[in-house]
N, C-alpha and C positions, 0 to 999 in steps of 0.2 A: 679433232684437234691434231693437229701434223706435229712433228720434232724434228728436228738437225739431228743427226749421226755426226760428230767430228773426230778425225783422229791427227791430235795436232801433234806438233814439234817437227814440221815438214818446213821448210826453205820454198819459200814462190818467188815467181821470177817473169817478169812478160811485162805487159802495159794494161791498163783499166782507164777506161773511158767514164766518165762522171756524169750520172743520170741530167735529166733536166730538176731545178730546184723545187721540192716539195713546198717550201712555205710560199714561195712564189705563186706556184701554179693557183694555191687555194686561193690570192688575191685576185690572179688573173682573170681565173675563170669565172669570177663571181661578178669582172665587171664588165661582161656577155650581159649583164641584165640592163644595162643601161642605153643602149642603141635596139631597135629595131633595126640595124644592117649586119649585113654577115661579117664575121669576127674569126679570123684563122691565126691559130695559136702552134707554133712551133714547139718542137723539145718538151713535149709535157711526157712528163714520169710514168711508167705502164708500174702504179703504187696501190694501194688499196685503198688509203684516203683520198687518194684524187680522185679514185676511179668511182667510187661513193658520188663524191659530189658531180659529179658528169653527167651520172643517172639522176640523181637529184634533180640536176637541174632540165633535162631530159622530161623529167615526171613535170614540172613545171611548165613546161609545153615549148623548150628551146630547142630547136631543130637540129641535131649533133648530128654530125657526118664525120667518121675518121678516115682521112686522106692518105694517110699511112700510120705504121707503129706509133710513129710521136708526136703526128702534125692534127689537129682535127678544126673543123669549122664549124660555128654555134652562129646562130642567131635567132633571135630571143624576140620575134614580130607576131606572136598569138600566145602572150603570157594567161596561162591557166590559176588565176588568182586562187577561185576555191580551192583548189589544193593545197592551200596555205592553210586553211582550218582545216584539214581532215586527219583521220586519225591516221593514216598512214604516212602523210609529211610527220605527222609529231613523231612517229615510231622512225623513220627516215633521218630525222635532224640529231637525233640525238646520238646515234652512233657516228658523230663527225663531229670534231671540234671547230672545223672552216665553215661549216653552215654557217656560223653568227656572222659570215660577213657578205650572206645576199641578203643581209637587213639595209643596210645603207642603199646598195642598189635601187631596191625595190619602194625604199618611201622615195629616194628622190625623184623618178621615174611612175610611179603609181599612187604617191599618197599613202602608203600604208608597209608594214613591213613587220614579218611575224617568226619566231621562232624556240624549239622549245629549249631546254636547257641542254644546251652540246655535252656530247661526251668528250674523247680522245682519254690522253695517256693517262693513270693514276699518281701524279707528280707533286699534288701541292694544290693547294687552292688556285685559281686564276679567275681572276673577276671577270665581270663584264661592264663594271658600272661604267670604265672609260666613253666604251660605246655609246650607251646608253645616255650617259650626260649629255655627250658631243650632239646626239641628235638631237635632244631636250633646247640646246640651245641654238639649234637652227629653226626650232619651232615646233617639233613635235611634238605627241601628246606621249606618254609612256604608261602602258596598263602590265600587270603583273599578274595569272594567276596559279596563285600558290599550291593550289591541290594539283596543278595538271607542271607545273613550272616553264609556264609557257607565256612567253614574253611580245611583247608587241608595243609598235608606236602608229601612230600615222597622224597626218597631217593634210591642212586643203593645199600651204605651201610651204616651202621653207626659203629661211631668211638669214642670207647671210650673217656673218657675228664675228666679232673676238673671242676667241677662247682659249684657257691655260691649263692644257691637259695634266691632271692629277699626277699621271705617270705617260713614260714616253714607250707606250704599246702599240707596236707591230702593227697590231688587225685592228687596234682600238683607231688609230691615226689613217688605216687602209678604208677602213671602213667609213669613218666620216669624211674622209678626201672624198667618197664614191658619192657621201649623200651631199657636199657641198658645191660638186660642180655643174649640178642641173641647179643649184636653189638661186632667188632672188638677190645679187647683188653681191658683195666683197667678203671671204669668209676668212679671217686670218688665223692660222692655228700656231701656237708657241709650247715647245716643251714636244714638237710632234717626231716621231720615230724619223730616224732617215739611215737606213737599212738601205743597203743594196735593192734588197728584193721591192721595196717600197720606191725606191726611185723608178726602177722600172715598170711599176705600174703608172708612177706620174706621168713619166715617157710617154707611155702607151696612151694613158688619156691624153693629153694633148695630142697627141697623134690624129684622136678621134673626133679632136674639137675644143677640147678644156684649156681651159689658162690657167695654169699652174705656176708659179713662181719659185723660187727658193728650194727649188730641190736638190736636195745634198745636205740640207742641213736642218736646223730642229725649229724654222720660222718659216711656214708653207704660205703663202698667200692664193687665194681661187678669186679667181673673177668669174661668176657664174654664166651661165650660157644655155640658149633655151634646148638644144637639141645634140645630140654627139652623134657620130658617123661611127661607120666602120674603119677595121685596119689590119695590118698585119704584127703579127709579134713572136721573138723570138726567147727563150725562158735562159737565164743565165742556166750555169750549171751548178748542183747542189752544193754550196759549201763544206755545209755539213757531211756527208758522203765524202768529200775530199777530206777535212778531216779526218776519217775515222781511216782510209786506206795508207793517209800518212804514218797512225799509230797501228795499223797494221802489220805495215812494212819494217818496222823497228821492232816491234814485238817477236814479228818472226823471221827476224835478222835479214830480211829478205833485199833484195836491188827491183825494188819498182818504177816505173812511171805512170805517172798519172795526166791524164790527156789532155789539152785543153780547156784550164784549169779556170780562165777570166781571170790572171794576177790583180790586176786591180782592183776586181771586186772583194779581196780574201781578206784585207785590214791585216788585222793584229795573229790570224790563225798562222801563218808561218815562223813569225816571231817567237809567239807562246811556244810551239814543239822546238824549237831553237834553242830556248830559255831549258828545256828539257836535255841538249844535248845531241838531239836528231840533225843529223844534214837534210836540209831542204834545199835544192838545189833549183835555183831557175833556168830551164830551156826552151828558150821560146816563151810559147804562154804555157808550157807544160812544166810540170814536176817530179825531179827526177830524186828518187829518195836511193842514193846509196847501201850495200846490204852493212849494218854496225857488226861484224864479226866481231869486233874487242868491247861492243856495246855500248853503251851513251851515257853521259853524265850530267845531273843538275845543276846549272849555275846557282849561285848562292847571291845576294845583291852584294853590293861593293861593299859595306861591312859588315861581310861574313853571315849575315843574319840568314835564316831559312827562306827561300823561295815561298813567294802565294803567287797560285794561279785562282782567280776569281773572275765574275762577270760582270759586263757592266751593261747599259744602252752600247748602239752601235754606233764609235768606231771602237766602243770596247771589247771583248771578248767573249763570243755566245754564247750563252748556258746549255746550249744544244752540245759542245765538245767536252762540255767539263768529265762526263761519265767518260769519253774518250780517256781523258787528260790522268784522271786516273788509274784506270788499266793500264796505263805506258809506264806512267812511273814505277806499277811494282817490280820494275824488271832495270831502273834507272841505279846507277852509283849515285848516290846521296837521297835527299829526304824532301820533301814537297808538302808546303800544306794547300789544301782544294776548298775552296770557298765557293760552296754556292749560294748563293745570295736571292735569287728567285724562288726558289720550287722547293717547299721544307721538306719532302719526303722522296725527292730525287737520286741522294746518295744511300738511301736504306739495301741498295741490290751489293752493298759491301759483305755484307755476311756472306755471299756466294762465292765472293774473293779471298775472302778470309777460311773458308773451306779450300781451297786451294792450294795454300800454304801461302798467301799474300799478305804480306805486314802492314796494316794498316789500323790507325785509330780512330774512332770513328768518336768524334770529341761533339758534337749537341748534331742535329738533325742538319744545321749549312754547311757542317767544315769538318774534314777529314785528313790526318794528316798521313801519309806514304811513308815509307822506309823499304827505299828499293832494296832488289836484291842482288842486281848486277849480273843476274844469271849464275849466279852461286847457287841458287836452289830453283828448279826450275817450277813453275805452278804444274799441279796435281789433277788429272783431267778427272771430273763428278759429273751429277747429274744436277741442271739447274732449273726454275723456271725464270721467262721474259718479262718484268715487270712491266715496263714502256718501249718504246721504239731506241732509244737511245743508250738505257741502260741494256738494250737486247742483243743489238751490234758491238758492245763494250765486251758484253759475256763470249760472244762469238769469236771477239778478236782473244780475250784471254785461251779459249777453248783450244783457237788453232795454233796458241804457242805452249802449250800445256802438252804432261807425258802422260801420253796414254790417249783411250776414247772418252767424249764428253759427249751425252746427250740433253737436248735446249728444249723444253716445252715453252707452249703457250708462243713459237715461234709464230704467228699471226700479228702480233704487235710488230716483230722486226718487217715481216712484208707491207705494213700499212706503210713505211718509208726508205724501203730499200727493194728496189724491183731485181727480180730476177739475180736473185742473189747468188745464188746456190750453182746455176751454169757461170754466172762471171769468175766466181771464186775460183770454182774448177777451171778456168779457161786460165789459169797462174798458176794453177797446180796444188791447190788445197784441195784437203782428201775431205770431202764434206758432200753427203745425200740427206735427201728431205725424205720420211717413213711417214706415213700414217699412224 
């Protein structure tokens, strides 16, 4: 198990370039399983969890060629089903939360489609049932079992439907778009996610042949289609990652920019750190974040009441920044409450903050409220470990504003969504090596 060495309260200063998008690439790549033709995918993340599923799908019998650091070509024309019951996909699937979404590929395309119960971050419950329904009502059949927690459907065909997604899930809405565009006839989904990263996969399929409708918004329409081609594709860049080098940069009073940022795709994330009091500057499609030498202040709504930052579906605010959104504040003039709303055990990495010297209350398992400190006390460099991916960059970004050294275990979670961390940081001038 490896750790971060950091020694914060250092000033960075340069530019940082924003990986290709991690939630993206997991859609992407998983819809390599639907063509027999070659499939070259641009900007994909050198992350831990992508790089899982690569091999995954590799063991599967998809032919991977990397054409360079970020570009690689798959095609997927001598799929190795039995590997789908062997013990080593079940041991394979479960260290990856994106595995559940070569189910959809795979029954629309094969008739069948199996997987065991995904791992990823320790955050909260997160179902699958969305999935699971959606293909239920294209026609599949759904078997469970329980000793092994390994799940499967399949089907002779599937048929198009109306359907009114329970909840508007990301991979729940990616996944059944993937099993609706080979099925028989008209599949209209309402209530369905419409996420940047999710439009770009619609994109991508039509590209390759699909009739996708209504993309951009929460009423997809598929007109099914017997066969998809190959294509080209390029991966936005990670939002999330831009977030967190936003709260970076104000953390540790820094002048950054951040490169190439896709503004249009960003929604609500510059707003929210605005609401917080950061300059977020637009030049070009880049982001030029100011160094706050006098440091940043929370706006309160227009009658006085206390700020909430919460999540919502997207064009609302992702629960992926909220641990972000946190860490910034303990360092904000005024007082913020944090609403997380998806994941009950998301905010629990507060006690590491609160060792720190970080003011915060941590009022039931969604909602925690801030009480910056304005840099009147600065946070206290410890020893922590990395609950998830998002709470591990949050700890990071505290660490490198913090007096003194701070060492990060279990930093494996931060690599599964943030590549090459450790030379980027240094390339701005944060004093930070990875030990064994």
């Amino acid at each position: 198990m490896g750790i971060f060495k950091i020694e914060g309260g250092h000033q960075l200063k340069g530019s940082i370039q924003p990986q290709g998008a991690k939630n993206e690439a997991l859609q992407i790549l998983c819809a390599v399983l639907l063509t027999p033709e070659k499939v070259t995918i641009k900007n994909i993340p050198d992350i831990v969890d992508v790089n899982k599923l690569i091999v995954l799908l590799g063991k599967l019998g998809v032919k991977v060629e990397k054409l360079s650091t970020s570009s690689y070509s798959f095609q997927a024309d001598d799929i190795n089903l039995k590997y789908l019951e062997s013990a080593e996909f079940k041991q394979d699937g479960r260290g990856l939360r994106g595995s559940i979404m070569i189910v959809g590929p795979l029954l629309a395309r094969f008739g069948k489609g199996y997987i065991p119960k995904p791992g990823g971050d320790k955050i909260g419950r997160r179902r699958l049932d969305t999935h699971f329904e959606g293909f239920i009502n294209l026609g599949a059949k759904f078997r469970y079992n329980r000793e092994e927690y390994f799940y499967g459907v399949e089907a002779d065909k599937l048929t198009g439907t109306y359907m009114l997604l329970d909840e508007a899930s990301v991979t729940g809405t990616a996944n059944i778009v993937m099993a609706a565009v080979l099925a028989e006839g008209t599949t209209t989904i309402y209530n369905a996610a419409c996420e940047p990263y999710l439009q770009q996969l619609c994109k991508m399929l039509n590209r390759m042949g699909a009739k996708i409708s209504g993309i951009g918004s929460n009423l997809l329409t598929i007109e099914g289609v017997d066969t998809l081609g190959g294509t080209e594709h390029t991966m936005l860049p990670d939002m999330i990652e831009i977030g967190s080098w936003i709260g970076l940069a104000a953390m540790t009073k820094s002048e950054l920019t951040i490169k190439n940022v896709s503004w249009d795709d960003l929604g609500q994330i510059p707003n929210v750190f605005r609401k917080l009091g950061i300059t977020v500057e637009q030049q070009g499609d880049d982001i030029h974040i100011p160094a706050h030498t006098d440091g940043y202040e929370i706006q309160s709504y227009i009658d006085g009441s206390i700020l909430t930052v919460s999540d919502a579906p997207w064009p609302g605010f992702t629960p992926d920044l909220l641990s972000i959104i946190l860490v910034v504040a303990t360092q904000a003039r005024g007082s913020v409450l944090v609403h997380q709303k998806m994941f009950e055990s998301r905010l629990f990495f507060v006690d590491k903050l609160i060792d720190m010297g970080a003011k915060i209350i941590l009022c039931d398992p969604h909602r925690a409220t801030v009480i910056g400190h304005d840099f009147k006390s600065q946070l206290k460099a410890t020893t922590m470990t990395s609950p998830d991916i998002r709470a591990g960059i949050s700890l990071l970004i505290a660490a490198l504003s913090a007096k003194g050294t701070s060492t990060i275990h279990n930093i494996e979670q931060i690599d599964r969504g943030y590549e090459h961390i450790v030379e980027r940081l240094q390339a701005i001038g944060a004093k930070i090596e990875r030990l064994d």
